[in-house]
Every structure is written in structure tokens, then in C-alpha cells.
Biopython code that builds the backbone (N, CA, C, O; Angstrom):
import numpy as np
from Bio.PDB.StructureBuilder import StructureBuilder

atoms = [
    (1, "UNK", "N", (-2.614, -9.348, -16.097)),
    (1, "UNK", "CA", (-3.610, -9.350, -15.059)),
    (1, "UNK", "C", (-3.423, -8.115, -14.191)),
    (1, "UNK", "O", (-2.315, -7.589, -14.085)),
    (2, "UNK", "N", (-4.420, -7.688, -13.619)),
    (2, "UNK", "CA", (-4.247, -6.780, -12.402)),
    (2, "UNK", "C", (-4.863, -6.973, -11.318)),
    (2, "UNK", "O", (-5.781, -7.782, -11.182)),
    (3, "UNK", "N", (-4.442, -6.297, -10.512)),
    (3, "UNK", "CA", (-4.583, -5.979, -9.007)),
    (3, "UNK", "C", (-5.855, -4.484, -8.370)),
    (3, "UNK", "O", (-6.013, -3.341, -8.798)),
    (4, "UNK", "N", (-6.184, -4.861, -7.802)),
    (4, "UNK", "CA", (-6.593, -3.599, -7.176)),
    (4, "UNK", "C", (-6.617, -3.594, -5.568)),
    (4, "UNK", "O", (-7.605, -4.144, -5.081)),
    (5, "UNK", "N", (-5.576, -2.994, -4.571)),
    (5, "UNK", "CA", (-5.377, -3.089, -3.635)),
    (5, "UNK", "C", (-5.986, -1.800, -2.894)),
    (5, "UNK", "O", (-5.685, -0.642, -3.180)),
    (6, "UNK", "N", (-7.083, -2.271, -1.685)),
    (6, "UNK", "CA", (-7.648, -0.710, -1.557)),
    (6, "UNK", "C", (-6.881, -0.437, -0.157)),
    (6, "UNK", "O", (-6.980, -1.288, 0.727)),
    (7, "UNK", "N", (-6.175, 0.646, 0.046)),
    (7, "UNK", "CA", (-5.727, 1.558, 1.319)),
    (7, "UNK", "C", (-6.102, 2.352, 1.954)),
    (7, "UNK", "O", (-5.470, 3.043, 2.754)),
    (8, "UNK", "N", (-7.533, 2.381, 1.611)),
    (8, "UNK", "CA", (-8.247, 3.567, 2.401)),
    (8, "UNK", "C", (-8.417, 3.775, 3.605)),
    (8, "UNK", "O", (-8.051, 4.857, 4.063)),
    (9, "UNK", "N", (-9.038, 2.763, 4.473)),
    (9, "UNK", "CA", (-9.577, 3.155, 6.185)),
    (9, "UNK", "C", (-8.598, 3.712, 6.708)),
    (9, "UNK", "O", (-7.418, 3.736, 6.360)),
    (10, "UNK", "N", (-9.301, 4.321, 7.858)),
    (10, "UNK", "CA", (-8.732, 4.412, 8.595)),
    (10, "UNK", "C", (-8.398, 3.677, 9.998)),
    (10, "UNK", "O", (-8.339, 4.390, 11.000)),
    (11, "UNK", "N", (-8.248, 2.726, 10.080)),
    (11, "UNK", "CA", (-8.269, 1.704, 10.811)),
    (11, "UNK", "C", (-8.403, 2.164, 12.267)),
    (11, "UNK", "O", (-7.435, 2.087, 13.023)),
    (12, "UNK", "N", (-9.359, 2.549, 12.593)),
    (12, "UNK", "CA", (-9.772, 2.659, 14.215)),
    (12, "UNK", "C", (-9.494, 2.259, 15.100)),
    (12, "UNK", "O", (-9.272, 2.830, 16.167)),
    (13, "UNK", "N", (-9.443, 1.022, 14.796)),
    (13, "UNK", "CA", (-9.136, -0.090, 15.596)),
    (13, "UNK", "C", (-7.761, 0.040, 16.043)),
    (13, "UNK", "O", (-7.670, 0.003, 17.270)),
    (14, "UNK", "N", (-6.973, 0.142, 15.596)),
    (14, "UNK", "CA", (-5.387, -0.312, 15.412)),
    (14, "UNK", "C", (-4.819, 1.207, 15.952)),
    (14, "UNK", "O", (-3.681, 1.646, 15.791)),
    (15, "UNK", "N", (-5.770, 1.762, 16.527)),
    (15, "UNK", "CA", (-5.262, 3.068, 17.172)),
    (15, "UNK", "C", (-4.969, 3.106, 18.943)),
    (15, "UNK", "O", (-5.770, 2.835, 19.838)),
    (16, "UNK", "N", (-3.860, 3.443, 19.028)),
    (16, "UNK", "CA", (-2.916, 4.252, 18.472)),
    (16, "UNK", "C", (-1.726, 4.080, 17.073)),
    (16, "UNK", "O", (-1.187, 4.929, 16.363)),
    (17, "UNK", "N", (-1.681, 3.219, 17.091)),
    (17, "UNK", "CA", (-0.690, 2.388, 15.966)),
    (17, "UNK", "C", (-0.780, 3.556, 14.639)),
    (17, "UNK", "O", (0.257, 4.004, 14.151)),
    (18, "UNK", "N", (-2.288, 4.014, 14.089)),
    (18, "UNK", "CA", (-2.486, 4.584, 13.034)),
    (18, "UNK", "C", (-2.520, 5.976, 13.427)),
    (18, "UNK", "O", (-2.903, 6.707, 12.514)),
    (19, "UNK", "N", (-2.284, 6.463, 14.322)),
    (19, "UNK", "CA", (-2.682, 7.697, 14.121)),
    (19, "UNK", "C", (-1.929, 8.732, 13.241)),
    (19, "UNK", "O", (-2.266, 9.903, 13.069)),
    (20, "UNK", "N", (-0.956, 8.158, 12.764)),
    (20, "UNK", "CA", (0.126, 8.824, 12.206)),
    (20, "UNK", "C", (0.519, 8.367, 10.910)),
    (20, "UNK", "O", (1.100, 8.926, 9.980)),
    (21, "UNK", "N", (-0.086, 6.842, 11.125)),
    (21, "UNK", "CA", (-0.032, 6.085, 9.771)),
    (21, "UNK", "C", (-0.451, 5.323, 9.195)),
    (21, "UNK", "O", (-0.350, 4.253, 9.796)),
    (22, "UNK", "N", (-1.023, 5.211, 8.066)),
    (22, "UNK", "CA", (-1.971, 4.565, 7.455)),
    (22, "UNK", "C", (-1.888, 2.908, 7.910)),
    (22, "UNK", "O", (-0.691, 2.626, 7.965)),
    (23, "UNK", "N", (-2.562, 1.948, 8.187)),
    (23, "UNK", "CA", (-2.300, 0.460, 8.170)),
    (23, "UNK", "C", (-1.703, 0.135, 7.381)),
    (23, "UNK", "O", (-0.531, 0.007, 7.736)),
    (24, "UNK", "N", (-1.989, -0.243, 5.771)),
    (24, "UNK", "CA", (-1.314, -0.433, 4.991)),
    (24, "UNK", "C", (0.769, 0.080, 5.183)),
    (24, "UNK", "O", (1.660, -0.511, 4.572)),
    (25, "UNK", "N", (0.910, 0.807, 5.789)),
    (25, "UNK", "CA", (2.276, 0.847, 6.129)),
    (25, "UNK", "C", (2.626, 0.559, 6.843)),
    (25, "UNK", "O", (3.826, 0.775, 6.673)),
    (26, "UNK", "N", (2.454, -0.062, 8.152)),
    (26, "UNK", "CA", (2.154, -0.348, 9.185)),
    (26, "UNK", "C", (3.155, -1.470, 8.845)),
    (26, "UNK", "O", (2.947, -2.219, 7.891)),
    (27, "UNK", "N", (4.696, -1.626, 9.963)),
    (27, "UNK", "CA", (5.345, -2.685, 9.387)),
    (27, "UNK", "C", (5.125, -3.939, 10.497)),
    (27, "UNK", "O", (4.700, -3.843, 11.648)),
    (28, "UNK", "N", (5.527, -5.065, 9.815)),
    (28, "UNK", "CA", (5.540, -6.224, 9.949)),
    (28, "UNK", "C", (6.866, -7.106, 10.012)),
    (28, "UNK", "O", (7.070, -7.862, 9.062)),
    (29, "UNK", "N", (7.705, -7.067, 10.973)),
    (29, "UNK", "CA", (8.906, -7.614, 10.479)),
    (29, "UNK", "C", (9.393, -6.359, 10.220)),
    (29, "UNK", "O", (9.129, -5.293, 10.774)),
    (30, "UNK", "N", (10.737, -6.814, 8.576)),
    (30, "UNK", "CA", (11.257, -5.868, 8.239)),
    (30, "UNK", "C", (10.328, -4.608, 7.122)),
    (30, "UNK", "O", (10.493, -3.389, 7.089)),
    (31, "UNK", "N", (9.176, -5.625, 6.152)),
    (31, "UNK", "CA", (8.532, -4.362, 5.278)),
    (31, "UNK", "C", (7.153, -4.125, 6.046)),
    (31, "UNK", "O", (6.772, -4.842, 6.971)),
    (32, "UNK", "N", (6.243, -2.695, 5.393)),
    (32, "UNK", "CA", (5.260, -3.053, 5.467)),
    (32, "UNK", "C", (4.394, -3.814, 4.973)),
    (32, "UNK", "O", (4.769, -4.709, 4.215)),
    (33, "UNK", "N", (2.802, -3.625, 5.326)),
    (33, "UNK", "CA", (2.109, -4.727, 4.566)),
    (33, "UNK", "C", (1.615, -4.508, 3.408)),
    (33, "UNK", "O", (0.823, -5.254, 2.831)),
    (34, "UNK", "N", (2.157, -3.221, 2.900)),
    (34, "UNK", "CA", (1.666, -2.512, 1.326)),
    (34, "UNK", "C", (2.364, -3.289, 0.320)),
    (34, "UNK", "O", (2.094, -3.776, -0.778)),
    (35, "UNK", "N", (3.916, -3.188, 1.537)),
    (35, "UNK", "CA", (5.570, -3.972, 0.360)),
    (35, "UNK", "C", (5.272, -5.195, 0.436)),
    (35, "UNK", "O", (5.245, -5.819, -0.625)),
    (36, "UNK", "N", (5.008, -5.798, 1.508)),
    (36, "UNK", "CA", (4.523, -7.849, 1.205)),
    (36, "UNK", "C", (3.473, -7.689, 0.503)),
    (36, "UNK", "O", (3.709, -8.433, -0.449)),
    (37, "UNK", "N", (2.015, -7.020, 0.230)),
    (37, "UNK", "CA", (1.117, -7.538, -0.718)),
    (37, "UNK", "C", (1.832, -7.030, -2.345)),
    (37, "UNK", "O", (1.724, -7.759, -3.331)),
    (38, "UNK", "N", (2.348, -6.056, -2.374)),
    (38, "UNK", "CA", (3.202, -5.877, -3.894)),
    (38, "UNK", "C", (4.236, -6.464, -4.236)),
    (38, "UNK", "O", (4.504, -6.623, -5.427)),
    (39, "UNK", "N", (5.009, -6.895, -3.263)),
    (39, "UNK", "CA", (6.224, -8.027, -3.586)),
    (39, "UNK", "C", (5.172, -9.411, -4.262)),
    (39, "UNK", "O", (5.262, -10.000, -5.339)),
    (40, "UNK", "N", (4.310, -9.566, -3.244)),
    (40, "UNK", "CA", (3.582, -10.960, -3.381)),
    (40, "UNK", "C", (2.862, -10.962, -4.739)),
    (40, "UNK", "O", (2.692, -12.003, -5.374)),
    (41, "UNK", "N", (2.332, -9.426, -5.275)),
    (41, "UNK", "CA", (1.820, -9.739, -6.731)),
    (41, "UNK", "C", (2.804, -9.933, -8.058)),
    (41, "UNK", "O", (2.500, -10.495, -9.110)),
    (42, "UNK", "N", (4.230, -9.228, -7.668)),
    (42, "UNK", "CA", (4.969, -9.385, -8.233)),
    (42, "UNK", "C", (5.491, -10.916, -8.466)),
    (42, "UNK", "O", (5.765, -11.360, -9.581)),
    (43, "UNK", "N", (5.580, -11.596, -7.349)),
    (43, "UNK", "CA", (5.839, -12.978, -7.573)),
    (43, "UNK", "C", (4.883, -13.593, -8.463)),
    (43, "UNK", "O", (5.260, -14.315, -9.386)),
    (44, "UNK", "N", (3.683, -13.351, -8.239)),
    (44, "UNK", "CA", (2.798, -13.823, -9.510)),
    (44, "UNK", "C", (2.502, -13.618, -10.356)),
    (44, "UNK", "O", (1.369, -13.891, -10.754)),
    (45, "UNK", "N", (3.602, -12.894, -11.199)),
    (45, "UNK", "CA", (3.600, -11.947, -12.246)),
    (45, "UNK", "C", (2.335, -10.656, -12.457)),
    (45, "UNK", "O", (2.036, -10.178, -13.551)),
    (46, "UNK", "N", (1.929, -10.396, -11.583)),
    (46, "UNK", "CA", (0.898, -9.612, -11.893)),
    (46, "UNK", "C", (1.607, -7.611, -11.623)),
    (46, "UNK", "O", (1.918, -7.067, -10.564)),
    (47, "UNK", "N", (1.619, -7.300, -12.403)),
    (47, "UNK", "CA", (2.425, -6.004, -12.644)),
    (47, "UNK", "C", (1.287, -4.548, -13.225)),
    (47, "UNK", "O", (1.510, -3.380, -13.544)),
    (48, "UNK", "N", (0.369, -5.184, -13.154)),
    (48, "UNK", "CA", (-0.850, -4.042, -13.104)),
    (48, "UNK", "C", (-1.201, -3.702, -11.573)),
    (48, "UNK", "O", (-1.304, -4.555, -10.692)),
    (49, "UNK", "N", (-1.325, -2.670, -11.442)),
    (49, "UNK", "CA", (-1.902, -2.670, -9.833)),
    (49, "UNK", "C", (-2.448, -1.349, -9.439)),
    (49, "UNK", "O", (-1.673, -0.474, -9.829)),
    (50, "UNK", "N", (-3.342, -0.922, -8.901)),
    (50, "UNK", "CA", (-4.283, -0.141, -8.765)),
    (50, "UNK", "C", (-4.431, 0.154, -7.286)),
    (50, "UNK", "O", (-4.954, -0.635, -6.499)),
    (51, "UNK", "N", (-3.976, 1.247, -6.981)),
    (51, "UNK", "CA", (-3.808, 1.355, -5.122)),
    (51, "UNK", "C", (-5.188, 2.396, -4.943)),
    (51, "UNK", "O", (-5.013, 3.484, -5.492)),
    (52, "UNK", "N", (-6.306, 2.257, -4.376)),
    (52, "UNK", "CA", (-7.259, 3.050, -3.845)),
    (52, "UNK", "C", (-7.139, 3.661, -2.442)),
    (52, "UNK", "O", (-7.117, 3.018, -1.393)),
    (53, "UNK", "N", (-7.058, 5.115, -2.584)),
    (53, "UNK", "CA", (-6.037, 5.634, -1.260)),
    (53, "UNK", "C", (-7.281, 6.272, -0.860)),
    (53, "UNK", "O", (-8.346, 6.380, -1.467)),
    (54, "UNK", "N", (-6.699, 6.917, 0.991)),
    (54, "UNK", "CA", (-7.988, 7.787, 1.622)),
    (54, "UNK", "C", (-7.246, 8.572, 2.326)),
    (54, "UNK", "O", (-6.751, 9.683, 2.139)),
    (55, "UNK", "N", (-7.246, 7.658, 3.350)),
    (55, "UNK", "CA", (-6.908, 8.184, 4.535)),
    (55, "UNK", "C", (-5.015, 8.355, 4.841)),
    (55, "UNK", "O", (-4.285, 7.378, 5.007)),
    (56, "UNK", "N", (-4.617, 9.561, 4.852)),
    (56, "UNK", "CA", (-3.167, 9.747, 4.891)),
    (56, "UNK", "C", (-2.771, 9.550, 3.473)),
    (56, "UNK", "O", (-1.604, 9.217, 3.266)),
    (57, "UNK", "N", (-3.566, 9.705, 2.480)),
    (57, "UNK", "CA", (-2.955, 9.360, 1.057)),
    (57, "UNK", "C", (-1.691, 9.712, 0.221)),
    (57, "UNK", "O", (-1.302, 9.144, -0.800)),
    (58, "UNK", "N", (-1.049, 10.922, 0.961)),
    (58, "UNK", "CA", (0.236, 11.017, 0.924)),
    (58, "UNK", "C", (1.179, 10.605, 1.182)),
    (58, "UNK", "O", (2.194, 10.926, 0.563)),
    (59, "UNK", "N", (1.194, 9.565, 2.400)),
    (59, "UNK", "CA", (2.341, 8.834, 2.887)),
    (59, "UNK", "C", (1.911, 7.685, 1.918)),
    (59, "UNK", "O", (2.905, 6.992, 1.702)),
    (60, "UNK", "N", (1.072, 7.323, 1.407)),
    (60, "UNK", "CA", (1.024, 6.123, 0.684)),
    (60, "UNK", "C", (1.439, 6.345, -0.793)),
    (60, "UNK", "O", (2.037, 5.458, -1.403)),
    (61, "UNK", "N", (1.164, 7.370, -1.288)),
    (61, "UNK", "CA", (1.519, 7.810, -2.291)),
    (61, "UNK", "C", (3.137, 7.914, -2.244)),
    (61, "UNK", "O", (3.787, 7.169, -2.977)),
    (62, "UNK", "N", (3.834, 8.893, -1.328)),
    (62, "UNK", "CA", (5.000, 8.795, -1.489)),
    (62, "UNK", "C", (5.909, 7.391, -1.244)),
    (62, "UNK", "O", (7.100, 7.465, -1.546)),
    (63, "UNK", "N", (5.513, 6.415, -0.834)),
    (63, "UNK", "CA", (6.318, 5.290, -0.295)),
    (63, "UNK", "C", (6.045, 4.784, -1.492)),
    (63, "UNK", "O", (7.174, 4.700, -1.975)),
    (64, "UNK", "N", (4.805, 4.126, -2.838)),
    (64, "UNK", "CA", (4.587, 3.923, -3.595)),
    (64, "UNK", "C", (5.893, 4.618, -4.680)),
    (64, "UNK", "O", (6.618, 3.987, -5.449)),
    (65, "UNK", "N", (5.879, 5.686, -4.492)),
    (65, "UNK", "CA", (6.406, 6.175, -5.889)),
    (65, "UNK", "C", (8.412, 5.998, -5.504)),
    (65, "UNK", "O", (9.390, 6.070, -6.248)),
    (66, "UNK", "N", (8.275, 5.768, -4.108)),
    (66, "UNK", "CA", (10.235, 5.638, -3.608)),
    (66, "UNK", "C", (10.309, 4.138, -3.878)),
    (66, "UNK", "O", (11.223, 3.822, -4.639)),
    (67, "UNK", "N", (9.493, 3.078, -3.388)),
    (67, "UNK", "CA", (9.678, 1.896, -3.579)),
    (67, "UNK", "C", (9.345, 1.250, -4.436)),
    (67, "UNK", "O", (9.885, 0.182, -4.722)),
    (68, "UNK", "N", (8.454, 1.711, -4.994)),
    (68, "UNK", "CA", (7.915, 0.771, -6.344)),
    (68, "UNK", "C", (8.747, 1.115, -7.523)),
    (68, "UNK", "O", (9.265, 2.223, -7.669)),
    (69, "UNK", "N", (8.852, 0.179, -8.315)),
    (69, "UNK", "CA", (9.687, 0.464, -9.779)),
    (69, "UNK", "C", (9.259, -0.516, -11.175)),
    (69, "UNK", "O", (9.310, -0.357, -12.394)),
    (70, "UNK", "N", (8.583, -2.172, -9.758)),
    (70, "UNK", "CA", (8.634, -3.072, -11.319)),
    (70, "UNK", "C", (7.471, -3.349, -11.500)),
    (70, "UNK", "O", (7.064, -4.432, -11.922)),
    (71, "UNK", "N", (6.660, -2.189, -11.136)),
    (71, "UNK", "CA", (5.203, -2.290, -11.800)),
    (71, "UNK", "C", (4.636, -0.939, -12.304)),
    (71, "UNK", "O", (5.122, 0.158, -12.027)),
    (72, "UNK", "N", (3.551, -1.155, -13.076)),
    (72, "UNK", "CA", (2.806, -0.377, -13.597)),
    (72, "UNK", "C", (1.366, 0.532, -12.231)),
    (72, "UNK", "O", (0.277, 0.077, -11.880)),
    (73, "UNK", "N", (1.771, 1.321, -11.990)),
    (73, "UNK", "CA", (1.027, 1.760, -10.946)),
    (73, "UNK", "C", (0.028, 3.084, -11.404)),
    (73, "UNK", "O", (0.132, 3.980, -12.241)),
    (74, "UNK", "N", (-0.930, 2.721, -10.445)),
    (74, "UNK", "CA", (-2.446, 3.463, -10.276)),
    (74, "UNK", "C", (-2.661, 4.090, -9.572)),
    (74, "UNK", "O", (-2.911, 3.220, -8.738)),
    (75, "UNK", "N", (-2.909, 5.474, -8.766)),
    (75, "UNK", "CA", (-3.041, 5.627, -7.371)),
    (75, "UNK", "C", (-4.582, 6.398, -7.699)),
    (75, "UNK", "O", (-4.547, 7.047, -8.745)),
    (76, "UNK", "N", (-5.802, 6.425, -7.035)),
    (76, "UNK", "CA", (-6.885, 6.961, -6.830)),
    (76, "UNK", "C", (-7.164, 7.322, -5.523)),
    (76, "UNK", "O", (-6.782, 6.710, -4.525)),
    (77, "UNK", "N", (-8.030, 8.620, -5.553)),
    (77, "UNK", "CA", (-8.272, 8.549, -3.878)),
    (77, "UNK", "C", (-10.245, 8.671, -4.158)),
    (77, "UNK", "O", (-11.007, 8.665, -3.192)),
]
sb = StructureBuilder()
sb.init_structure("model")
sb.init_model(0)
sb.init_chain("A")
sb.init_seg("    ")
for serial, (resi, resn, name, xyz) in enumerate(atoms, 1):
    if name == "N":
        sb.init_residue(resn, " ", resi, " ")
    sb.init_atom(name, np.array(xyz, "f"), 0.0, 1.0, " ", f" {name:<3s}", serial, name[0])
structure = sb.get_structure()
């Protein structure tokens, strides 16, 4: 099965919080909310996953490629 998780906005709203960083990284506790929705597909065996990037797509890209390992990954912008 797969996933398609989109990271694009830029969340307006949540500014100042974003100005520097995408929501999707944006932590919660100890991970962000990129690492709880990919931990969480991982628990359901789902290991396809498809990240649709925009805004700051480099910090998402690089945290993707340091933290991720037990999936099969996608990145588009």
C-alpha cells in the first residue's frame, strides 16, 4: 500500500512558528509531525510513501533523507 503525504503550505497561520520552518517539522513533544505521521504509517505496514513538498522543500527533503531508512520514499515538489 502507499501513502501520499502532502508538505507543501505554507502555513500562514502558524506564523511566526513557520517562518523558518515548514509545519510539517514543526515539533510536537519530542518528534515532528512529519516523524509521527511516518512512524504511524510504518506501524501499519505501509512502506510506500510519497512526500509532496513546496514550501522550504529542502529542510524537508533533508530531514527525510537523515531520518528515514525503513521506507521506500518519494519526494516531489
Amino acid at each position: 500500500m502507499k501513502a501520499v503525504i502532502l508538505a507543501a503550505g505554507i502555513s500562514a497561520r502558524l506564523r511566526p512558528l513557520t517562518d523558518n520552518t515548514p509545519k510539517c517539522l514543526l515539533k510536537v513533544g519530542a518528534k515532528s509531525i512529519l516523524e509521527r505521521t511516518i512512524d504511524n504509517l510504518i506501524a501499519n505496514e505501509i512502506n510506500d510513501v510519497i512526500v509532496v513538498t513546496g514550501y522550504l522543500k529542502e529542510m524537508i527533503e533533508d530531514f527525510l533523507q537523515k531520518k528515514i531508512s525503513k521506507i521506500k520514499l518519494y519526494i516531489y515538489l
